[in-house]
Backbone of each chain as ProteinMPNN parsed JSONL, in Angstrom:
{"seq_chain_A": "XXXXXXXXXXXXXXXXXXXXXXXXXXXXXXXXXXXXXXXXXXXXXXXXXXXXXXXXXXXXXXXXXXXXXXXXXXXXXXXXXXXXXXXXXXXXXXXXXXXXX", "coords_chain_A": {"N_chain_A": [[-30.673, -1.436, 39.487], [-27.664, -0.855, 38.101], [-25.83, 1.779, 37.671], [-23.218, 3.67, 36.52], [-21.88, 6.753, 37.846], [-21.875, 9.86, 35.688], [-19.326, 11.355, 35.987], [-17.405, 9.543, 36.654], [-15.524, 8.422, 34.571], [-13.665, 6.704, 34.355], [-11.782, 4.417, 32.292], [-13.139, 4.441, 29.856], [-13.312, 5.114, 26.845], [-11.405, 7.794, 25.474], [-10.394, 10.725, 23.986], [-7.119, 11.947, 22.878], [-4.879, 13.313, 24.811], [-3.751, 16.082, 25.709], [-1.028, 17.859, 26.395], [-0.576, 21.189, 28.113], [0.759, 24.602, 28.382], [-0.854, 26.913, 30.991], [-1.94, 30.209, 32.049], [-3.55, 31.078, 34.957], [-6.436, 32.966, 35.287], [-7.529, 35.598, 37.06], [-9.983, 35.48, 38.696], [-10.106, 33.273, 38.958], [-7.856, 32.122, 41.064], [-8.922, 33.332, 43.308], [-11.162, 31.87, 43.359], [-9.703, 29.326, 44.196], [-8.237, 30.534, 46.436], [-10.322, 31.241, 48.157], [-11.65, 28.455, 48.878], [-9.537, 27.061, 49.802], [-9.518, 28.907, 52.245], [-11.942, 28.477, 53.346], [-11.983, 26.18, 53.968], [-9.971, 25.849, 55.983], [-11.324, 26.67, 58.037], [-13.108, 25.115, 58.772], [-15.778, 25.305, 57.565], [-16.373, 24.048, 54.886], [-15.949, 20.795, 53.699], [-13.494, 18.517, 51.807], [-14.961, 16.316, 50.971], [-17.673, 16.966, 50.79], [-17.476, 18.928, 48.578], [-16.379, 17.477, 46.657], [-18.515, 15.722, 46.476], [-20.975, 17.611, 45.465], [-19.674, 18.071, 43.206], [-19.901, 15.976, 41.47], [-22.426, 15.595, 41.556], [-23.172, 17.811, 39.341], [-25.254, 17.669, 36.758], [-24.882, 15.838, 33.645], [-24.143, 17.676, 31.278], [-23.465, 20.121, 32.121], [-21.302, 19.254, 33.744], [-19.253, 18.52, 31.755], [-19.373, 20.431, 30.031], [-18.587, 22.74, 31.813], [-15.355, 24.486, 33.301], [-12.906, 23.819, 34.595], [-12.286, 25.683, 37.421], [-14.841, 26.597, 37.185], [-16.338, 24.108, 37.849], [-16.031, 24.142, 40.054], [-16.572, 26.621, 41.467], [-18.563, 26.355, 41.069], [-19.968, 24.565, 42.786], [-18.936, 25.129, 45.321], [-20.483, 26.868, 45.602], [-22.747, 25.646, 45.888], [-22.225, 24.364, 48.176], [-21.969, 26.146, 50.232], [-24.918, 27.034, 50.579], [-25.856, 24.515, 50.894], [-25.016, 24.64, 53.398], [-26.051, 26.652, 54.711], [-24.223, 29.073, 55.078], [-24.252, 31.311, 53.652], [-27.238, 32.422, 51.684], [-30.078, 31.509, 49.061], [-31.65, 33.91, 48.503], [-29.584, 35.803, 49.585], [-27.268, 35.274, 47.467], [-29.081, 35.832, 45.226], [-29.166, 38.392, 44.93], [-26.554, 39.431, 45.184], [-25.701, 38.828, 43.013], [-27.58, 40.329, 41.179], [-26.77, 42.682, 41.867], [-23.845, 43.008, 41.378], [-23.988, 42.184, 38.156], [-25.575, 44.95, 37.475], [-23.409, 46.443, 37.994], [-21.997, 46.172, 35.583], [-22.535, 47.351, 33.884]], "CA_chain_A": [[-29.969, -1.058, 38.259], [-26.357, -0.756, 38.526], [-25.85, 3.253, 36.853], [-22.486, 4.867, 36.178], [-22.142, 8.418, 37.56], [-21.2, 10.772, 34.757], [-18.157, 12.02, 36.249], [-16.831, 8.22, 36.988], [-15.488, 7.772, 33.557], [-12.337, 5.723, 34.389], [-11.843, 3.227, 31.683], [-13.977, 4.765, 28.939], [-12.577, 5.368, 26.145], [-11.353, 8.671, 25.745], [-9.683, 11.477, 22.889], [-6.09, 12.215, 22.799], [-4.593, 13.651, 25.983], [-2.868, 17.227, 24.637], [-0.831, 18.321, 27.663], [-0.453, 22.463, 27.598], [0.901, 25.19, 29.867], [-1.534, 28.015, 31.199], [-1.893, 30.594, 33.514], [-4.805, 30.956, 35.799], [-7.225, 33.995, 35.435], [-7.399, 36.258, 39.066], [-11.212, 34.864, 39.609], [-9.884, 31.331, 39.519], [-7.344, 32.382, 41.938], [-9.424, 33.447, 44.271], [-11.579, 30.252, 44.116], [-8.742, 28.829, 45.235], [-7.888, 30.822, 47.966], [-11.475, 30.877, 49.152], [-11.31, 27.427, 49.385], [-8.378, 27.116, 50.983], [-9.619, 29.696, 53.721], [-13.237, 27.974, 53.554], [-11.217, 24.669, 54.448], [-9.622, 26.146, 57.009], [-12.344, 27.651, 59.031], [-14.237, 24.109, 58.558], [-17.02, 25.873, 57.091], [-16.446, 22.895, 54.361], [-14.957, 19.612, 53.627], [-13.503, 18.463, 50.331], [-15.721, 15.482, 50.38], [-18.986, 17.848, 50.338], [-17.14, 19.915, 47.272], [-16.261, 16.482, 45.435], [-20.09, 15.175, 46.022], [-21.542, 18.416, 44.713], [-19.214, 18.635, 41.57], [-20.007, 15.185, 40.922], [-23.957, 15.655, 41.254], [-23.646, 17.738, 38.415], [-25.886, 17.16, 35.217], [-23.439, 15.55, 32.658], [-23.677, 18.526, 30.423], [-22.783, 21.212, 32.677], [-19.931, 18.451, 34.235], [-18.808, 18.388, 30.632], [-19.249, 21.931, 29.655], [-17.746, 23.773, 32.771], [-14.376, 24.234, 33.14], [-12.211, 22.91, 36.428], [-12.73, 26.119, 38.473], [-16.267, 26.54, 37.102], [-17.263, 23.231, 38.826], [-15.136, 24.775, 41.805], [-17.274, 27.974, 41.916], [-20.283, 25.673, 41.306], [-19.79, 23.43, 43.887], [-18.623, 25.839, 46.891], [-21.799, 28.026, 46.035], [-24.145, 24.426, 46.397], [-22.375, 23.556, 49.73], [-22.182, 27.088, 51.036], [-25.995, 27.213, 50.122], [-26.36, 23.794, 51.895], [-24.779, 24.133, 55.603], [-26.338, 28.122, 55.392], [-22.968, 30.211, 55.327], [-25.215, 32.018, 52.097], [-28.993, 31.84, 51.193], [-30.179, 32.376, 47.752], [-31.518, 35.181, 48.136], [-28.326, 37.154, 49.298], [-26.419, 35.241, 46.493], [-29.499, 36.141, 44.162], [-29.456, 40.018, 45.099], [-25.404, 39.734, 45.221], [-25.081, 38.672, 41.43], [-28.091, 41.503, 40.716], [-25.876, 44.177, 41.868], [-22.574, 42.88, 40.024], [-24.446, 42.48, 37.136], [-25.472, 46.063, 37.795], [-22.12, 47.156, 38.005], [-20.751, 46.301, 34.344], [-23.237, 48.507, 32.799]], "C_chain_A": [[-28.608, -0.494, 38.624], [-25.821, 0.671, 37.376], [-24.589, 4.047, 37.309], [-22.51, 5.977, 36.877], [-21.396, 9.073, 36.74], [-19.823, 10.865, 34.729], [-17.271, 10.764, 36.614], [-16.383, 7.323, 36.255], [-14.424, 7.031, 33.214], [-12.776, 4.652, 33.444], [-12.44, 3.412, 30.514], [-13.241, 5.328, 27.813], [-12.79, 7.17, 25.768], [-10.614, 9.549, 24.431], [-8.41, 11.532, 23.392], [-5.539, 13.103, 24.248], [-3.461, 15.166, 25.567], [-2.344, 18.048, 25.975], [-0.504, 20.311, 27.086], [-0.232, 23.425, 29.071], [0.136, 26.051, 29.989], [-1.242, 28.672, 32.344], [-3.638, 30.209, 33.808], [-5.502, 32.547, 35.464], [-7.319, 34.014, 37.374], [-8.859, 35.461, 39.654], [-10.757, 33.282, 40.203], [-8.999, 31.226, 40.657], [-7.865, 32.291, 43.055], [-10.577, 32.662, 44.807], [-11.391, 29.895, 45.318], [-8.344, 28.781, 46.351], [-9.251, 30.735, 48.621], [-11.838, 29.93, 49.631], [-10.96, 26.854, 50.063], [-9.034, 27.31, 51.699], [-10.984, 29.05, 53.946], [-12.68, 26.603, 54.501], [-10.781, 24.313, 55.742], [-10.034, 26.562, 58.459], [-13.639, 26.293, 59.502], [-15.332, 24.552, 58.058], [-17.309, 24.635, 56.34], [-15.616, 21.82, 54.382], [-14.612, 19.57, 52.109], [-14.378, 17.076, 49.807], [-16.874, 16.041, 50.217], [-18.583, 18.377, 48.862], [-16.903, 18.839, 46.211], [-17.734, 15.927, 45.174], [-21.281, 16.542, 45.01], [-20.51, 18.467, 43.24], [-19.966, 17.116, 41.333], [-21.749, 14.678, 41.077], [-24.528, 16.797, 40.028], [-24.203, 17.898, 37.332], [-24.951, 16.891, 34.841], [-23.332, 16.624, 31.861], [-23.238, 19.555, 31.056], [-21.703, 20.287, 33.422], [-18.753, 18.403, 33.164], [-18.179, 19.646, 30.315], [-18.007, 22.851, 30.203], [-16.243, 23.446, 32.871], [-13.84, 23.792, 34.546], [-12.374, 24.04, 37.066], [-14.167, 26.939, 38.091], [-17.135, 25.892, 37.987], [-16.375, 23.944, 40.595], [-16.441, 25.495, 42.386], [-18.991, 27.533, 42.284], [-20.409, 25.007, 42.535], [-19.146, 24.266, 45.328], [-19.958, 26.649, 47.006], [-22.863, 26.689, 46.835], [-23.794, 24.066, 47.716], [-22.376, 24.997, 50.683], [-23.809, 27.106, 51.163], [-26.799, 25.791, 51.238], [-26.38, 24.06, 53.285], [-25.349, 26.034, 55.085], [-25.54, 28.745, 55.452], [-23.999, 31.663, 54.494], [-26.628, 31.635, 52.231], [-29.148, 32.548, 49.757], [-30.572, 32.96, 47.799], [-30.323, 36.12, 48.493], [-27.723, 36.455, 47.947], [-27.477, 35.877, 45.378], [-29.536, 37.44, 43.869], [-27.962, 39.901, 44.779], [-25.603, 39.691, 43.48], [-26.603, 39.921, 40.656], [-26.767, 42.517, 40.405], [-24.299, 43.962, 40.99], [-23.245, 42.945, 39.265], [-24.611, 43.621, 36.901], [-24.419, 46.6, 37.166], [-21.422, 47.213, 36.536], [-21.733, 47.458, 33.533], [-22.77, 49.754, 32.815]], "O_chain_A": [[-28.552, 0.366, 39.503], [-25.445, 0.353, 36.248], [-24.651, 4.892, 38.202], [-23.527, 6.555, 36.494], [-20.181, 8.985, 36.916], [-19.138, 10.564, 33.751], [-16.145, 11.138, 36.943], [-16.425, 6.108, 36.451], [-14.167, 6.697, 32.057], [-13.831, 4.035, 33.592], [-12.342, 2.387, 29.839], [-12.421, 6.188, 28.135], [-13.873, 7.756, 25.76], [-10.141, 8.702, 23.673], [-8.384, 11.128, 24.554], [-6.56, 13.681, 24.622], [-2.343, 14.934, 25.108], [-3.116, 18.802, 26.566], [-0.272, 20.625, 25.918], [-0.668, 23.267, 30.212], [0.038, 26.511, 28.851], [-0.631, 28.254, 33.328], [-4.496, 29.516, 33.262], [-4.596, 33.381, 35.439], [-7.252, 33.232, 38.322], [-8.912, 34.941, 40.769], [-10.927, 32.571, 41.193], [-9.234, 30.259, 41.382], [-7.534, 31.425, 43.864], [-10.988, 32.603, 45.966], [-11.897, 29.892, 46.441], [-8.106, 27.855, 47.127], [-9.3, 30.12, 49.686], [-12.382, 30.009, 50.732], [-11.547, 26.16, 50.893], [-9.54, 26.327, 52.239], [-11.21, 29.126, 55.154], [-13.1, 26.266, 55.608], [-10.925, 23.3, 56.425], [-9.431, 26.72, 59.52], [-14.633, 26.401, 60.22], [-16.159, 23.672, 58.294], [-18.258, 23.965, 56.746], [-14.581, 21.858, 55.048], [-15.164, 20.285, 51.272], [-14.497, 16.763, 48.622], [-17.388, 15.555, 49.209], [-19.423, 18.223, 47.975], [-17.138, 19.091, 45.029], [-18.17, 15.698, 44.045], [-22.113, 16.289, 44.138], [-20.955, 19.055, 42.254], [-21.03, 17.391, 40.778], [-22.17, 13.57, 40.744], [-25.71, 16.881, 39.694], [-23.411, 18.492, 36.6], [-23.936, 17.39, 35.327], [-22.15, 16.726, 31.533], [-22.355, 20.1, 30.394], [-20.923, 21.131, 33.864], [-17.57, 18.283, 33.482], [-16.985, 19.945, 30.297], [-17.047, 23.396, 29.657], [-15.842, 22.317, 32.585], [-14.584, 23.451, 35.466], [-12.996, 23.561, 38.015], [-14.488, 27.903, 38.786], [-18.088, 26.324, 38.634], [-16.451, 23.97, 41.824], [-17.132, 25.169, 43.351], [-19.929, 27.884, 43.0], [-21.418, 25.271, 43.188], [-18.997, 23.601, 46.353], [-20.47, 27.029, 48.06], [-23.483, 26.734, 47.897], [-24.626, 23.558, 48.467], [-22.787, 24.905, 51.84], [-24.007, 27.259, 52.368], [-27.768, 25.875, 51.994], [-27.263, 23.864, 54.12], [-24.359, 26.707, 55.374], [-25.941, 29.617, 56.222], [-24.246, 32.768, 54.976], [-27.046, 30.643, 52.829], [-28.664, 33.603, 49.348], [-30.217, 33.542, 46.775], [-30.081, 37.104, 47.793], [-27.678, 37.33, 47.082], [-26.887, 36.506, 44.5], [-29.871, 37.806, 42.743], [-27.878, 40.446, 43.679], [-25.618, 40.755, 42.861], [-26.418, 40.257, 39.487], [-26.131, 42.91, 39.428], [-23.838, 44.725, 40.141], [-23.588, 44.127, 39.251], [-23.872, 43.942, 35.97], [-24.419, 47.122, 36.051], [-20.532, 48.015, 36.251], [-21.374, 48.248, 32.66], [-23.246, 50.6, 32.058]]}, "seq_chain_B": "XXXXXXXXXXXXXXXXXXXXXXXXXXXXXXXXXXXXXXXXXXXXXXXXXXXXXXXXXXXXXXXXXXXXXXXXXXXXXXXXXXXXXXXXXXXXXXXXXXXXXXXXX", "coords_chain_B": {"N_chain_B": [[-2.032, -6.948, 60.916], [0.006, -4.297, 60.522], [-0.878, -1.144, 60.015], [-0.028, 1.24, 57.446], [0.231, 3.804, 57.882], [-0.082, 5.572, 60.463], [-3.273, 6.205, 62.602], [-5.775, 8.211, 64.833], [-8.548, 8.146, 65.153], [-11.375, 6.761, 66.219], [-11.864, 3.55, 65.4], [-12.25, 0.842, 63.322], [-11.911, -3.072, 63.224], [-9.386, -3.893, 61.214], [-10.271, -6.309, 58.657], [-8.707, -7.758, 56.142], [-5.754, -9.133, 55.442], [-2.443, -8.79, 53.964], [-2.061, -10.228, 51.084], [-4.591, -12.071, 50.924], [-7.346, -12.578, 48.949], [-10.121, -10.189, 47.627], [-13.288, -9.461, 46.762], [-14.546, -6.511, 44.842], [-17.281, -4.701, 45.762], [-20.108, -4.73, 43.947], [-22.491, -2.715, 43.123], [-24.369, 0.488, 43.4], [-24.73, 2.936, 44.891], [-25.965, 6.188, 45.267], [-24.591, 9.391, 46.26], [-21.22, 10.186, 47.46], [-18.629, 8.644, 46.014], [-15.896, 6.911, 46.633], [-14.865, 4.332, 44.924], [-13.672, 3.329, 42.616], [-16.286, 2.835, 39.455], [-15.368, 0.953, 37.558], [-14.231, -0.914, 38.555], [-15.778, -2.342, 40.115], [-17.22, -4.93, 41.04], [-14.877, -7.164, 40.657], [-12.219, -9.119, 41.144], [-9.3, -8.931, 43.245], [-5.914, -8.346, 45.174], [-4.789, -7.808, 48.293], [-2.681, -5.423, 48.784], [-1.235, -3.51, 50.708], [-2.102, -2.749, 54.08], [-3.368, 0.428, 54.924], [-4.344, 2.131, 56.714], [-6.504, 3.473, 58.812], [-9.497, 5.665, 58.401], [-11.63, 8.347, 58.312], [-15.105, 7.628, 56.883], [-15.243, 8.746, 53.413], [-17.496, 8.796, 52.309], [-19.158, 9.645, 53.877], [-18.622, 11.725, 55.322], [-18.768, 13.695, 53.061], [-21.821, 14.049, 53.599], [-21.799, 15.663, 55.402], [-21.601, 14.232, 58.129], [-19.213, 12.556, 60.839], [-18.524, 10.437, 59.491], [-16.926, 8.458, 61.54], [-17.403, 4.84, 63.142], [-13.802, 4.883, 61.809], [-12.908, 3.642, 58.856], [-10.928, 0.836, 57.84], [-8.722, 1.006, 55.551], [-7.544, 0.251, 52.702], [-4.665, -1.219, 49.899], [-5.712, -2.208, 46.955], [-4.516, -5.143, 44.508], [-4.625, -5.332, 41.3], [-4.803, -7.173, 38.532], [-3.997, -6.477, 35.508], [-5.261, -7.367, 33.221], [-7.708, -8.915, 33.304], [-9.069, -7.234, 34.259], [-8.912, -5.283, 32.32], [-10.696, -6.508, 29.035], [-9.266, -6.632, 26.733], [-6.642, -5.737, 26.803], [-3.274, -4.856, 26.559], [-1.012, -5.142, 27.368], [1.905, -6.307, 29.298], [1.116, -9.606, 30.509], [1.758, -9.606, 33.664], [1.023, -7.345, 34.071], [-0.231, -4.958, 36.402], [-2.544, -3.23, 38.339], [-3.451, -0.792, 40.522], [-5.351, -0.286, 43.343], [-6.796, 2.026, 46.102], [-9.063, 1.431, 47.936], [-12.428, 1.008, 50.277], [-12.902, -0.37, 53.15], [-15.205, -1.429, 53.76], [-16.145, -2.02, 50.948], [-15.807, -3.911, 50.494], [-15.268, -8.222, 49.862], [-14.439, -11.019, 51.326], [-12.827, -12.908, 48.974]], "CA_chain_B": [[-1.392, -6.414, 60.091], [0.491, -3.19, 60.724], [-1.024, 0.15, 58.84], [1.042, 1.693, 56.528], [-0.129, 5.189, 58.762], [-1.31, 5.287, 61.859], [-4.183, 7.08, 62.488], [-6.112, 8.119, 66.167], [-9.606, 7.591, 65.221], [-11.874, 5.189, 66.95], [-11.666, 2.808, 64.087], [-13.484, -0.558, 62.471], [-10.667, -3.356, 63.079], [-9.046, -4.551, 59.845], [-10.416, -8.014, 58.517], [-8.091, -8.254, 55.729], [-4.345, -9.474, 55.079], [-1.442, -8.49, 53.011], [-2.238, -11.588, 50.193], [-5.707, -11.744, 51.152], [-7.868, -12.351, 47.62], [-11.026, -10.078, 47.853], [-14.333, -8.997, 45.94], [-14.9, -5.609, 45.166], [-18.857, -5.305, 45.867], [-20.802, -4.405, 42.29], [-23.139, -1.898, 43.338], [-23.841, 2.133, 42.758], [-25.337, 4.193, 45.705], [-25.93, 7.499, 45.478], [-23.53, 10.148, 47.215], [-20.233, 10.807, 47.064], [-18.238, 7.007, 46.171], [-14.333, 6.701, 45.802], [-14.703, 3.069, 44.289], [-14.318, 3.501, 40.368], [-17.132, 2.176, 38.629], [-14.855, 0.201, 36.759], [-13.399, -1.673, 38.864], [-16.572, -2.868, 40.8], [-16.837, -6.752, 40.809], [-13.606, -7.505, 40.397], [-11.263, -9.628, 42.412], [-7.831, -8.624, 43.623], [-5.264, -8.923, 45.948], [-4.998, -7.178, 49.582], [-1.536, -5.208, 49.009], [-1.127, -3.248, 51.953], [-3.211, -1.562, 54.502], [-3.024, 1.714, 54.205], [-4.614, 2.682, 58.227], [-8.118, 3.519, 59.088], [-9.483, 7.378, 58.109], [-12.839, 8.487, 58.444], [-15.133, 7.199, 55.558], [-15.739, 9.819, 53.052], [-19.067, 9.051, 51.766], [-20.217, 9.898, 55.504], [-18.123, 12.8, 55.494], [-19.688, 13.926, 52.03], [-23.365, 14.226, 53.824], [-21.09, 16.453, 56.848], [-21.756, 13.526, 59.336], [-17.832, 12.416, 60.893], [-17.391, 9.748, 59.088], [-16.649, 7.569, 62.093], [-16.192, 4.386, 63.18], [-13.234, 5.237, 61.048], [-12.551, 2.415, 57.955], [-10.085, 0.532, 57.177], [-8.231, 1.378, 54.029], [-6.612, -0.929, 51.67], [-4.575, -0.913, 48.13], [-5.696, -3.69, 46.371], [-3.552, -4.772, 43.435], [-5.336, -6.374, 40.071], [-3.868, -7.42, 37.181], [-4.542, -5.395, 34.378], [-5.625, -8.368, 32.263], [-8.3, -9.112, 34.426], [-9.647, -5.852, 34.183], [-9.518, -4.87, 30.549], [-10.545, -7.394, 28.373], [-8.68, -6.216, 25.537], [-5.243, -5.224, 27.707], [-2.582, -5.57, 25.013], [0.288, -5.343, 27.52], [2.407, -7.609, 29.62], [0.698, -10.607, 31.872], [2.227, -9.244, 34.567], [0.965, -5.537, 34.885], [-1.059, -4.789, 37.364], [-3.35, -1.686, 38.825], [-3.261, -0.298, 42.746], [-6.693, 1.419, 43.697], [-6.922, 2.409, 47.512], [-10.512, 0.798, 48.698], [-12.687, 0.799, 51.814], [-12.949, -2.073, 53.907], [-17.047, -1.911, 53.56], [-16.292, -1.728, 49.644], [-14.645, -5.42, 50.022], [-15.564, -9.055, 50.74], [-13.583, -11.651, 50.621], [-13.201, -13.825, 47.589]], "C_chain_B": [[-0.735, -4.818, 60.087], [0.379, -1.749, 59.514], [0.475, 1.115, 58.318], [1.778, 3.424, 58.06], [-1.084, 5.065, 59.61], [-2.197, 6.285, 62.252], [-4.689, 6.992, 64.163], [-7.471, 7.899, 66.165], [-9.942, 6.267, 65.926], [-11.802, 4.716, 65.14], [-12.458, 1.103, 64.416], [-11.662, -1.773, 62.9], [-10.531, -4.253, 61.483], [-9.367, -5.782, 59.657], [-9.643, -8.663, 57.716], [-6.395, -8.256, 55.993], [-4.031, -9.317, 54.038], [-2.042, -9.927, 52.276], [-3.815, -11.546, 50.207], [-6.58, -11.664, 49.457], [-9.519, -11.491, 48.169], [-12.456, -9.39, 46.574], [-14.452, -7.449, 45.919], [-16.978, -5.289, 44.733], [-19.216, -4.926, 44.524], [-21.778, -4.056, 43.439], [-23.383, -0.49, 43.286], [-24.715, 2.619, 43.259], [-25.229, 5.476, 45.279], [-24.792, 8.099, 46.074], [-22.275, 10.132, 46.581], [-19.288, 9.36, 47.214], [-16.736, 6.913, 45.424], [-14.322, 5.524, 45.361], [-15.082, 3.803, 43.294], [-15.527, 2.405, 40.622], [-16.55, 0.864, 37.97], [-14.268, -1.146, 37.369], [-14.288, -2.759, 40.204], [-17.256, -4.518, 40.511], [-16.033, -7.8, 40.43], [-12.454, -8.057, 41.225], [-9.684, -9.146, 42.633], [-7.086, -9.202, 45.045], [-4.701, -7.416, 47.095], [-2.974, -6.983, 49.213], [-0.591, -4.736, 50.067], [-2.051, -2.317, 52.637], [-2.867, -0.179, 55.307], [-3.071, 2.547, 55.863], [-6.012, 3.186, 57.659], [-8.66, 4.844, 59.321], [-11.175, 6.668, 58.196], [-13.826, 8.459, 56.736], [-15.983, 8.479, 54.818], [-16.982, 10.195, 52.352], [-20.119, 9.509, 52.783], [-19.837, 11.339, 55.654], [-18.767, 13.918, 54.477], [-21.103, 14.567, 52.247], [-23.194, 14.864, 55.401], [-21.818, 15.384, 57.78], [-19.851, 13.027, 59.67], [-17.122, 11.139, 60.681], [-16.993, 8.662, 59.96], [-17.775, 6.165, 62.908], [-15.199, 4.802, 61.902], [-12.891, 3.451, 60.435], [-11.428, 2.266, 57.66], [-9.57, 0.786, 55.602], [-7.254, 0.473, 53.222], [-5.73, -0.722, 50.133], [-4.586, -2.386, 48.008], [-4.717, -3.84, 45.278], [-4.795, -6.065, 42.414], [-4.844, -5.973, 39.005], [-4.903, -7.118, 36.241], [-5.319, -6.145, 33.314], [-7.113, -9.063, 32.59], [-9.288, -8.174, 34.395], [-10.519, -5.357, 33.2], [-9.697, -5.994, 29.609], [-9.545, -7.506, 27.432], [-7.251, -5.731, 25.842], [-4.585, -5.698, 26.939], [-1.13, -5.828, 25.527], [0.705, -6.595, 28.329], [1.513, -8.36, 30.643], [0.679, -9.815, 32.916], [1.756, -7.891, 35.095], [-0.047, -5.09, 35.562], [-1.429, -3.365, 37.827], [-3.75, -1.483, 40.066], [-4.428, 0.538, 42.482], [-6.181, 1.273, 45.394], [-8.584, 2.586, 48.076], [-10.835, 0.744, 49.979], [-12.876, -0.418, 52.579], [-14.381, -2.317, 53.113], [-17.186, -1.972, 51.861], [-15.999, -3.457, 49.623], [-15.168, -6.962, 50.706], [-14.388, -10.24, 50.303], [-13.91, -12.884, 49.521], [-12.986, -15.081, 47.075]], "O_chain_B": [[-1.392, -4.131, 59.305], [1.132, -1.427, 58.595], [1.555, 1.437, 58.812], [2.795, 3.794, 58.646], [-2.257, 4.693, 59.643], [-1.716, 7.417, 62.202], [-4.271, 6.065, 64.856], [-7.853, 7.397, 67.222], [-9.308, 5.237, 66.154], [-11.722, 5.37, 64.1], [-12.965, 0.547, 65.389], [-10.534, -1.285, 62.843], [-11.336, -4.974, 60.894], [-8.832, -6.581, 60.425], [-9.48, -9.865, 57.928], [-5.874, -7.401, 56.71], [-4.767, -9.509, 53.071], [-2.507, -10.744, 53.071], [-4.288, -10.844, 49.313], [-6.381, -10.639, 48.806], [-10.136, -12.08, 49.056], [-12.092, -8.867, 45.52], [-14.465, -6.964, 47.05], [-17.641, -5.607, 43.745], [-18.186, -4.794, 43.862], [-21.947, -4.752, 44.44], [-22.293, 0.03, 43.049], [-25.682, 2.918, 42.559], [-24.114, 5.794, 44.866], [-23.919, 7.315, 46.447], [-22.16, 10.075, 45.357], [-19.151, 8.899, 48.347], [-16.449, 6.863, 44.228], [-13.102, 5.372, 45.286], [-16.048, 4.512, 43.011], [-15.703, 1.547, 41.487], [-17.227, -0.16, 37.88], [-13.939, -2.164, 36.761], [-13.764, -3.589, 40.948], [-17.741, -4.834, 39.425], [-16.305, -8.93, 40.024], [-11.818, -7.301, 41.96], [-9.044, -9.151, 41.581], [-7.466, -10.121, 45.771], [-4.337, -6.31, 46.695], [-2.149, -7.892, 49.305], [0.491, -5.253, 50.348], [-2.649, -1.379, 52.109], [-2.075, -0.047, 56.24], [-2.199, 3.331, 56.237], [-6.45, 3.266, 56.511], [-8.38, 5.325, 60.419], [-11.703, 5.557, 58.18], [-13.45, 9.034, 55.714], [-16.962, 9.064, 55.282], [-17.417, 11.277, 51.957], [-21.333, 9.69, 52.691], [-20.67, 12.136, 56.087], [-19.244, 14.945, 54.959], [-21.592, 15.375, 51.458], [-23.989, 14.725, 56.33], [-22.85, 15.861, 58.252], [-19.136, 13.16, 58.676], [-16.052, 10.698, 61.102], [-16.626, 7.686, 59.306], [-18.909, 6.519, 63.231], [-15.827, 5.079, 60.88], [-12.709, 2.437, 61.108], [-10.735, 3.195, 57.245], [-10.322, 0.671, 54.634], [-6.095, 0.235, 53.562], [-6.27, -0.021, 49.278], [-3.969, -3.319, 48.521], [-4.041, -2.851, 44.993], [-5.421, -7.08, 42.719], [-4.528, -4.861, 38.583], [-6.108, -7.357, 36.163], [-6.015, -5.491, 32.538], [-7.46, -9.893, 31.75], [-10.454, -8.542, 34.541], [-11.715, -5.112, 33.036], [-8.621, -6.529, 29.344], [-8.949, -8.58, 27.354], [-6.69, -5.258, 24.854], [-4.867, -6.785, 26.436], [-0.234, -6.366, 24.877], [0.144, -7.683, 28.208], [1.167, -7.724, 31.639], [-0.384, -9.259, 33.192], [1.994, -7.413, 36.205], [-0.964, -4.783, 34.801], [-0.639, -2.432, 37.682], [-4.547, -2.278, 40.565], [-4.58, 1.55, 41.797], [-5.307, 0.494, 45.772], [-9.124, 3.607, 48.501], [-9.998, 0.515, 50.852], [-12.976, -1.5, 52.001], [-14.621, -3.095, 52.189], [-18.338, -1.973, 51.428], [-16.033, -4.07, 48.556], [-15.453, -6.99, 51.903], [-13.7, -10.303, 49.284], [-14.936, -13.541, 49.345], [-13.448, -15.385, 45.975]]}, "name": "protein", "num_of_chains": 2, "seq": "XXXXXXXXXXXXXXXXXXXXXXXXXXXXXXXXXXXXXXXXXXXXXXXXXXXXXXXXXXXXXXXXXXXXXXXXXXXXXXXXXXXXXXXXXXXXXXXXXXXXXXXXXXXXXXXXXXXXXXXXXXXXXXXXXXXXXXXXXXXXXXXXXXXXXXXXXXXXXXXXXXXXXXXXXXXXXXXXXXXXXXXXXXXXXXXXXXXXXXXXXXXXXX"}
């Protein structure tokens, strides 16, 4: 069966294209730079970070915003090669959570 | 045929030529796949080759990717493409394909 991936929607017809200027919020920033410095250190590649955004679900591919799938997609490949394990990330986002209260 | 960019990888040697008409395969693996969807079974024309990088669907699953692949821009006419293409004869669309994506046609 010859199946589309979600995110491979070249050619599909599409809504109106509404160009607009923004800034960046500081978390998305620091994506960025973690990225970067992740990049740099080889820890990752950007073909690992393009195969995890583009694995996914279509509604969270849809949903999330461009450094959403970022944040998503550096946690799934940190999580793969071991830099992280879920449990420290699952205890880390305890204790932030924690913290806004 | 002389790459656009020369690269130091061990490398695959190039099978196609500038002119060169080729197939792009119709098929849809898993992983991580720079061939559009769209543009998969579709014939074109070998524009220039581009030099031979490590292929990134290997790179994708952290293995290195090498022998390193040839790289190509094909060129296909837009008419060809889209059924429904409303503009001129003549206008044509550049992807940048892997060798192993291509047979000839």
């Amino acid at each position: 069966m010859l199946e589309r991936g979600h995110h491979d929607m070249g050619g599909l017809p599409a809504g109106k294209v509404e160009p607009t200027e923004h800034d960046y919020a500081e978390w998305e920033r620091r994506i960025d730079a973690m990225v970067q410095l992740l990049r740099g250190a080889g820890q990752i590649t950007v073909d690992e970070l393009r195969k995890n955004i583009e694995a996914l679900p279509p509604e969270a591919y849809d949903k999330l915003s461009y450094y959403e799938k970022w944040i998503s997609s550096l946690t799934q490949t940190l999580l793969q090669r071991g830099v992280i394990t879920t449990e420290e990330l699952g205890r880390k986002m305890e204790e932030v959570a924690g913290r806004k209260k | 045929m002389k790459p656009q960019f020369a690269t130091d990888y061990p490398a695959l040697d190039a099978k196609f030529d500038k002119g060169d008409r080729v197939r792009v395969r119709k098929t849809a693996p898993l992983g991580h796949i720079r061939t559009p969807f769209y543009i998969r079974g579709h014939v074109g024309e070998i524009e220039r080759y581009c030099g031979a990088f490590p292929n990134p669907e290997e790179l994708a699953q952290r293995r290195d990717g090498l022998p390193a692949q040839p790289l190509y821009r094909v060129r296909f006419k837009q008419k060809e493409v889209w059924p429904d293409y409303k503009g001129p004869a003549s206008d044509v669309l550049e992807i940048e394909i892997f060798q192993h994506w291509l047979e000839k046609a």
